[in-house]
MARKOLTOR-224499 format. One record per residue (C-alpha): residue number from 1; x, y, z. Coordinates in nm, 3 decimals. Example, Ala and Ser with C-alpha at 12.3 -4.5 7.8 and 13.67 -1.06 7.14 Angstrom:
+-----+---------+---------+---------+
!   k !    east !   north !      up !
+-----+---------+---------+---------+
!   1 !   1.230 !  -0.450 !   0.780 !
!   2 !   1.367 !  -0.106 !   0.714 !
+-----+---------+---------+---------+
END
This chain:
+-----+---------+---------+---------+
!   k !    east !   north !      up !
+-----+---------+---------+---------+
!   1 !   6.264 !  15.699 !  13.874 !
!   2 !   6.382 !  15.754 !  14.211 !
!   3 !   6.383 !  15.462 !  14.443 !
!   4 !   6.085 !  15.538 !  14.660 !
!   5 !   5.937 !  15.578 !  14.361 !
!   6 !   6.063 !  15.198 !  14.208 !
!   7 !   5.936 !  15.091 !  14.489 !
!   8 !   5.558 !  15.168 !  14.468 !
!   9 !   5.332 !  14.895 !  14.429 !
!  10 !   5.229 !  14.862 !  14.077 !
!  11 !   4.848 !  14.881 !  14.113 !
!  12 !   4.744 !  14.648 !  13.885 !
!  13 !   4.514 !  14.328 !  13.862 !
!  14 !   4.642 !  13.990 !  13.998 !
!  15 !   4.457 !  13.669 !  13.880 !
!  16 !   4.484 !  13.311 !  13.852 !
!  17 !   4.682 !  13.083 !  14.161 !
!  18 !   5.046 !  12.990 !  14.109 !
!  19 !   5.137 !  12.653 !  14.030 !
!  20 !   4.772 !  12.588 !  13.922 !
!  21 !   4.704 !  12.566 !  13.581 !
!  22 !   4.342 !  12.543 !  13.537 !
!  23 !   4.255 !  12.911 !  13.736 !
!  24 !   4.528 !  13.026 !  13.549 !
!  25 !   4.336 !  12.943 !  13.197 !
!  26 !   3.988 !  12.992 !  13.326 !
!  27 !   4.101 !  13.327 !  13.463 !
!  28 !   4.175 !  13.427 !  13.101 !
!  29 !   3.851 !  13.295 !  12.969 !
!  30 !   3.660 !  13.504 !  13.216 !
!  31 !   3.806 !  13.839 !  13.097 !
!  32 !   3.720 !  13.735 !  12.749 !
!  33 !   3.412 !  13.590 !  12.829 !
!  34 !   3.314 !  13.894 !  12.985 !
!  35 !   3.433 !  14.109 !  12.617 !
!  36 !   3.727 !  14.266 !  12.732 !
!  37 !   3.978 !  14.318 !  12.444 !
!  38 !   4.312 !  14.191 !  12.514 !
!  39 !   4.571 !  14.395 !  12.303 !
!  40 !   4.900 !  14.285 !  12.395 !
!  41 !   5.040 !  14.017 !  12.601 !
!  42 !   5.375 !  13.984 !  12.763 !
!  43 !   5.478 !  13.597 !  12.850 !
!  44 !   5.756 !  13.675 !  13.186 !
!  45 !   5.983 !  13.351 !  13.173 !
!  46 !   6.173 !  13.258 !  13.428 !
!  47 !   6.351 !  12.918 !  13.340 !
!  48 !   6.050 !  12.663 !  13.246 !
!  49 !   5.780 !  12.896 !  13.407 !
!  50 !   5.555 !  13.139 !  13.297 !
!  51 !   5.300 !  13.446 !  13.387 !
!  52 !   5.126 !  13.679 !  13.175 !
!  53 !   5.096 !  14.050 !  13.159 !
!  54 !   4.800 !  14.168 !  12.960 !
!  55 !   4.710 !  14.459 !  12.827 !
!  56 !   4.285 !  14.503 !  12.811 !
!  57 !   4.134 !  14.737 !  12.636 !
!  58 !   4.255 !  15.082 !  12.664 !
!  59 !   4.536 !  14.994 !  12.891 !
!  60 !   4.431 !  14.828 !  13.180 !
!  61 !   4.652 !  14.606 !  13.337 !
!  62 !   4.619 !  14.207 !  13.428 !
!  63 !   4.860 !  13.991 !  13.564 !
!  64 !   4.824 !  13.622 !  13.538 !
!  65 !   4.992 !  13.418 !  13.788 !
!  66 !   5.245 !  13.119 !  13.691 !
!  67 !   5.036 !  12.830 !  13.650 !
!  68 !   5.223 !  12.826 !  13.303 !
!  69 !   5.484 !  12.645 !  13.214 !
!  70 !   5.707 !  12.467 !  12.928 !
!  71 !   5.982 !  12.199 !  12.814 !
!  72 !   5.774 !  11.905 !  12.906 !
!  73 !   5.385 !  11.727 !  12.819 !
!  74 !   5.212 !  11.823 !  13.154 !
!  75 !   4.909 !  12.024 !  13.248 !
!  76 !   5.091 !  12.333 !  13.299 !
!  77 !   5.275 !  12.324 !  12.912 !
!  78 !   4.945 !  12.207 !  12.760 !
!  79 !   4.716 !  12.494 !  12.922 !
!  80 !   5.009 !  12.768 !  12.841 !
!  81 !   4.999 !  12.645 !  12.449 !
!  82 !   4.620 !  12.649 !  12.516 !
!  83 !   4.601 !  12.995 !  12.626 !
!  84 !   4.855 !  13.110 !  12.391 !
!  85 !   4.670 !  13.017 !  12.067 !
!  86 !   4.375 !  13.130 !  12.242 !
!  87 !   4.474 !  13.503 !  12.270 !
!  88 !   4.703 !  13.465 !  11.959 !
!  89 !   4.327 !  13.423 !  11.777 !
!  90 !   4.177 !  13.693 !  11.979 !
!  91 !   4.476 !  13.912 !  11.794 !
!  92 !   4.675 !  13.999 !  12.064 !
!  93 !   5.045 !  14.100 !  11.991 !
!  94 !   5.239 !  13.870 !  12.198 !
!  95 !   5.596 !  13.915 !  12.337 !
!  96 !   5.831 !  13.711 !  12.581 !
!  97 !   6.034 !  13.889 !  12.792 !
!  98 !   6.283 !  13.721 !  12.993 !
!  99 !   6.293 !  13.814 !  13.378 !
! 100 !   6.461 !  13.671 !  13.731 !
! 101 !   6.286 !  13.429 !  13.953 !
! 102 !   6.225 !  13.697 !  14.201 !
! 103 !   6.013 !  13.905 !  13.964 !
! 104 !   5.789 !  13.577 !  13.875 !
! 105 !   5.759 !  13.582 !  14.284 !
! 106 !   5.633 !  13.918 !  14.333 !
! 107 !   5.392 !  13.864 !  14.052 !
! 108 !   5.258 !  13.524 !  14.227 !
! 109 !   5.246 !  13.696 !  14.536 !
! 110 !   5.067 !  13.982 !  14.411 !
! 111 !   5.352 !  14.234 !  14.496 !
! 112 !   5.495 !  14.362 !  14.145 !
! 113 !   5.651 !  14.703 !  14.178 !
! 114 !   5.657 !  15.009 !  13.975 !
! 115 !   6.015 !  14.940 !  13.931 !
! 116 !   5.958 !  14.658 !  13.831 !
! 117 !   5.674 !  14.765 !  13.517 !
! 118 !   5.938 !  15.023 !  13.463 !
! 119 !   6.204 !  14.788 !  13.379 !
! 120 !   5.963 !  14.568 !  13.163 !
! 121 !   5.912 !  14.901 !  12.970 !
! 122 !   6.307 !  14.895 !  12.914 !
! 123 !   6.357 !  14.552 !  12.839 !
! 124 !   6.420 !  14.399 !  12.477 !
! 125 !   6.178 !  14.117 !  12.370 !
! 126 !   6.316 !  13.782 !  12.290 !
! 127 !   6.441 !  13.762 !  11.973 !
! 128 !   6.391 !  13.563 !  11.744 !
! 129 !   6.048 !  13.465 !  11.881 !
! 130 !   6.012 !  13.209 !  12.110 !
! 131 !   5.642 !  13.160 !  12.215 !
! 132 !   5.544 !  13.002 !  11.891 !
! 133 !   5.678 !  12.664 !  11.978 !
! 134 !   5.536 !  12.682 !  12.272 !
! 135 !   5.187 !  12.598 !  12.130 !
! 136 !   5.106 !  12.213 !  12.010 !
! 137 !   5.002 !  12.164 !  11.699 !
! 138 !   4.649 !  12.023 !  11.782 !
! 139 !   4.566 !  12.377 !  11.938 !
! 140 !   4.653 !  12.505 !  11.638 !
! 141 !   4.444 !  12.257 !  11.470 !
! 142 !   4.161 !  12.371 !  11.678 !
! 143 !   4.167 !  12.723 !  11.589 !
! 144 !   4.201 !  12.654 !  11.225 !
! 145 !   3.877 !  12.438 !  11.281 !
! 146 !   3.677 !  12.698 !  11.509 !
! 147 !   3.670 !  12.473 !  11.787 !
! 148 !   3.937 !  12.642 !  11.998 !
! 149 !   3.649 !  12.800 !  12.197 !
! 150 !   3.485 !  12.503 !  12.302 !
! 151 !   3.638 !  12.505 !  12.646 !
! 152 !   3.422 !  12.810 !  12.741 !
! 153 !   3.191 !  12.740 !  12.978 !
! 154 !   2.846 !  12.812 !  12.831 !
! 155 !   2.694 !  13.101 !  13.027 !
! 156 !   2.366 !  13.294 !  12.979 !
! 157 !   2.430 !  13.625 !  12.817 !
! 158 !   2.209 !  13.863 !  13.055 !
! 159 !   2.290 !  14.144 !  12.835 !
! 160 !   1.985 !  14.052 !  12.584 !
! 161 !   1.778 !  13.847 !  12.806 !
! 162 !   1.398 !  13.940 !  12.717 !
! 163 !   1.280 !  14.054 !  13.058 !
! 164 !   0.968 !  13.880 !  13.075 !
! 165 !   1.221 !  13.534 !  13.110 !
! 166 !   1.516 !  13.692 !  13.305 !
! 167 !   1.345 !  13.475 !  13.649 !
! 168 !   1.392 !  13.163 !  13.414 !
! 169 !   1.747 !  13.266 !  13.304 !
! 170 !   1.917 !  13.374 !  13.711 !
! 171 !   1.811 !  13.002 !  13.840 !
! 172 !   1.827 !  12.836 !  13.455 !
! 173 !   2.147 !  12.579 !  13.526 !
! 174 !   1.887 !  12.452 !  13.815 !
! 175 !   1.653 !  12.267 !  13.639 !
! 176 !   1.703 !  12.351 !  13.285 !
! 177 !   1.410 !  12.169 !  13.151 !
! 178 !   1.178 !  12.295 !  13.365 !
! 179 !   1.276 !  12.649 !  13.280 !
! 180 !   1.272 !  12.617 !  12.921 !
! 181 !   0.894 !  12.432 !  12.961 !
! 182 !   0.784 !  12.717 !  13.177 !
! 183 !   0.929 !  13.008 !  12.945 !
! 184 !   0.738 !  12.793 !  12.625 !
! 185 !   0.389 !  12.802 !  12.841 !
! 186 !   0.446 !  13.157 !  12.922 !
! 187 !   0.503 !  13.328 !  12.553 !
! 188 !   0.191 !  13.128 !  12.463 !
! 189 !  -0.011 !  13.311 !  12.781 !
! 190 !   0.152 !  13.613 !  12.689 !
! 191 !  -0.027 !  13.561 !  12.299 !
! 192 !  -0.333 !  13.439 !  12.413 !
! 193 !  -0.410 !  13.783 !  12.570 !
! 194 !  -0.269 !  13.978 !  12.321 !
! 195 !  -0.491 !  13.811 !  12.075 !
! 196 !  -0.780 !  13.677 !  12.255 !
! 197 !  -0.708 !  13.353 !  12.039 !
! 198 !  -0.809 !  13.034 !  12.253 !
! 199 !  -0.535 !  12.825 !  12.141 !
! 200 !  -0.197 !  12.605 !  12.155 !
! 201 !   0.148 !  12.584 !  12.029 !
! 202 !   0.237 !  12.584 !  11.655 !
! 203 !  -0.147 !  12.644 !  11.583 !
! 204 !  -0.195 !  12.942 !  11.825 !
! 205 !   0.106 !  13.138 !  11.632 !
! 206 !   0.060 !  13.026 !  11.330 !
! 207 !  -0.262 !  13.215 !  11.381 !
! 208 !  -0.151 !  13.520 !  11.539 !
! 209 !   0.142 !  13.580 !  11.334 !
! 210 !  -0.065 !  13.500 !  11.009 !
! 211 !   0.043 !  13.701 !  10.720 !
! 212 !  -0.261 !  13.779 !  10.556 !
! 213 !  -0.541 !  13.801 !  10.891 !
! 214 !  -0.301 !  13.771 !  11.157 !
! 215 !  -0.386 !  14.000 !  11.486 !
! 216 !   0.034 !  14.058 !  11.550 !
! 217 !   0.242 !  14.216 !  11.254 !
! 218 !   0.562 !  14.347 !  11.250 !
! 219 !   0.647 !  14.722 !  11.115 !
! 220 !   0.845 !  14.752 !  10.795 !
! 221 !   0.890 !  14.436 !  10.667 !
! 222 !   0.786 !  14.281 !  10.371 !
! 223 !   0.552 !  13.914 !  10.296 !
! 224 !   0.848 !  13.722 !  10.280 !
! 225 !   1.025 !  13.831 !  10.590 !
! 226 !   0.678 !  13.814 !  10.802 !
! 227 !   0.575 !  13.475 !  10.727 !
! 228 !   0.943 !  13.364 !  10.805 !
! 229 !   0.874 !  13.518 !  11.160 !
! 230 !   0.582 !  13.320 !  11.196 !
! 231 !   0.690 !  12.983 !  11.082 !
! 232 !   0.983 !  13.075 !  11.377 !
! 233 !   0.728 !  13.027 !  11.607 !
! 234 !   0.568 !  12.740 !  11.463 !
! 235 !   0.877 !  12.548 !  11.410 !
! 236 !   1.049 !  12.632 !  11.725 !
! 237 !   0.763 !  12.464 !  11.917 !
! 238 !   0.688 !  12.188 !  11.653 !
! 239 !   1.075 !  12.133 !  11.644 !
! 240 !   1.164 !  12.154 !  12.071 !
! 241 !   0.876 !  12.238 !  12.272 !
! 242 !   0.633 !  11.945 !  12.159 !
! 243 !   0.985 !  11.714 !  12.206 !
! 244 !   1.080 !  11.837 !  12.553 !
! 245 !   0.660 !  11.803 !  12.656 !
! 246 !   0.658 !  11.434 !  12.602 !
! 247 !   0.957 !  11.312 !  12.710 !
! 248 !   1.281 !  11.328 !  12.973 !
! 249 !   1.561 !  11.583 !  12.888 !
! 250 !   1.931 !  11.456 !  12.865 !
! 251 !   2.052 !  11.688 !  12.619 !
! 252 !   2.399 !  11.862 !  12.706 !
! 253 !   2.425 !  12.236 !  12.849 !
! 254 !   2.492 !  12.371 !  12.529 !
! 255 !   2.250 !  12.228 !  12.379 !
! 256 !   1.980 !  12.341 !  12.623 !
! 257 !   2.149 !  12.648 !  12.620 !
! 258 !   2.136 !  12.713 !  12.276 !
! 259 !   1.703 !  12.599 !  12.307 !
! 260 !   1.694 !  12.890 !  12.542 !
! 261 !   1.826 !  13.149 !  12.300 !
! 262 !   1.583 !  13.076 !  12.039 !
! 263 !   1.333 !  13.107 !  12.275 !
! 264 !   1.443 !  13.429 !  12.420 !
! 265 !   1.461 !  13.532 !  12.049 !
! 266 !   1.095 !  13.454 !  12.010 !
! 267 !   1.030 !  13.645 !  12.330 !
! 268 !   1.213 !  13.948 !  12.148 !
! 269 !   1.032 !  13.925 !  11.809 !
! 270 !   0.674 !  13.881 !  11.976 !
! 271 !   0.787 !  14.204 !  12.190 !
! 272 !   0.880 !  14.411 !  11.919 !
! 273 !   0.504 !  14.302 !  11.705 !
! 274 !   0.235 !  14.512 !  11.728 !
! 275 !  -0.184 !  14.510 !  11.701 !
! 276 !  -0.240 !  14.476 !  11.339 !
! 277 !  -0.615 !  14.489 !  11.371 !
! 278 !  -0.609 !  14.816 !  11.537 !
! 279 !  -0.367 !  15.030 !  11.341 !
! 280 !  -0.288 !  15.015 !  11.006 !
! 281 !   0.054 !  14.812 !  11.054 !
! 282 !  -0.110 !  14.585 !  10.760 !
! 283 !  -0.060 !  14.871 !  10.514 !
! 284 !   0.350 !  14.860 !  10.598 !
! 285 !   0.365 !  14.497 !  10.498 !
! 286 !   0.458 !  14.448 !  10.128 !
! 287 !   0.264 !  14.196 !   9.955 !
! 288 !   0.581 !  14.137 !   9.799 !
! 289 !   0.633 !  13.738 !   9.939 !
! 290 !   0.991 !  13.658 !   9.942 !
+-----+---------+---------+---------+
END
């Protein structure tokens, strides 16, 4: 590689701030979040600070800025040992590479060179590995107990959002309540017409959805599996709805959250029933029970 050539920006992703920790971390979160696969990660040291390189999916490069850092109990050791066990879990294959201060400055000033990826291609990894004892053991505590991920932020997953609630979900974080008593009153409009049945609640499904004489049914599924369907319904709005009708909401984000999931899950299975008294959808339900 010539010079001109070494000195060609790199053309990759910058993210994060340097010196600042927590858009360091959440930067990370975000591209996992989002379901980008992170496949290897290269920790550039420079003395007691650190930035990432990672490697998404089929090659894609990010850079994470140095709001890392080790050799002390501070925010900046704590959310590198956090982030570290994070994308050890998310099986990355993670390397340290040791580089100059000046390289950690073009990263944080969003200036690498091609030179400079070059060289990184080159270089040796530390040996023998180093990055382990970075992490603290309570992160790895975490991990072992599935509750490493509890630092995501919870966020609506558009992607399977039933469409007849995807007004509810764009202004949900609003008023969450609200929403989630608006999206109940709406499936049971939305089964009142289909069925023509002039009722509420666990008593309206529990009608609709009946296994035997019910006016919804679902194709190829047996007794068993269509009565469980039903007595979703039923006990989703026996269990939450009813609740969240009669009195004042203080439950936590990921607890409402998780309320409007099942809902949108009702939303999918009453989408995907069909007119049982008008084809002969009855016929394709065993009368097998469970």
């Amino acid at each position: 590689m010539n010079r001109n050539e070494a000195a060609r920006p790199a053309g990759i992703e910058y993210v994060g701030q340097p010196g600042i920790s927590k858009e360091c971390k959440d930067a990370v979160l975000r591209l996992l979040q989002f379901g980008d696969r992170v496949t290897h990660v290269r920790i550039l040291s420079s003395s007691n600070y650190h930035c990432l390189l990672l490697r998404l999916n089929v090659g894609y490069l990010v850079a994470v800025k140095s709001g890392f850092s080790s050799g002390y109990l501070g925010e900046g050791s704590r959310t590198f040992s956090y982030v570290l066990e994070l994308l050890d879990a998310h099986g990355a294959d993670i390397e340290e590479y040791i580089v100059p201060a000046e390289v950690i400055g073009r990263l944080d000033s969003s200036s690498l060179t091609a030179g400079d990826l070059n060289t990184l291609d080159a270089a040796k990894p530390v040996r023998p590995l180093r990055w382990p004892h970075y992490v603290f053991e309570d992160d790895e505590d975490q991990k072992d107990a599935g509750t490493l991920w509890q630092e995501f932020p919870p966020v609506i997953p558009f992607a399977v959002i039933d469409s007849r609630i995807v007004d509810l979900a764009l202004s949900f974080w609003d008023e969450p309540d609200q929403k989630l008593l608006v999206g109940y009153r709406r499936l049971e409009e939305i089964v009142r017409k289909r069925t023509a049945i002039d009722g509420h609640g666990a008593k309206l499904f529990s009608r609709a959805f009946a296994p035997n004489d019910g006016r919804l049914a679902w194709k190829d599924i047996n007794g068993g599996e269509h009565a469980g369907r039903m007595e979703l319904f039923t006990s989703a709005y026996m269990a939450y709805r009813n609740r969240r009708a009669h009195r004042e909401s203080s439950d936590s984000a990921e607890t409402l959250l998780t309320e409007f999931l099942l809902l949108n899950h009702l939303y999918r299975l009453e989408k995907d029933s069909i007119d049982a008294t008008s084809t002969h959808s009855r016929h394709s339900v065993e009368r097998t029970g469970g």
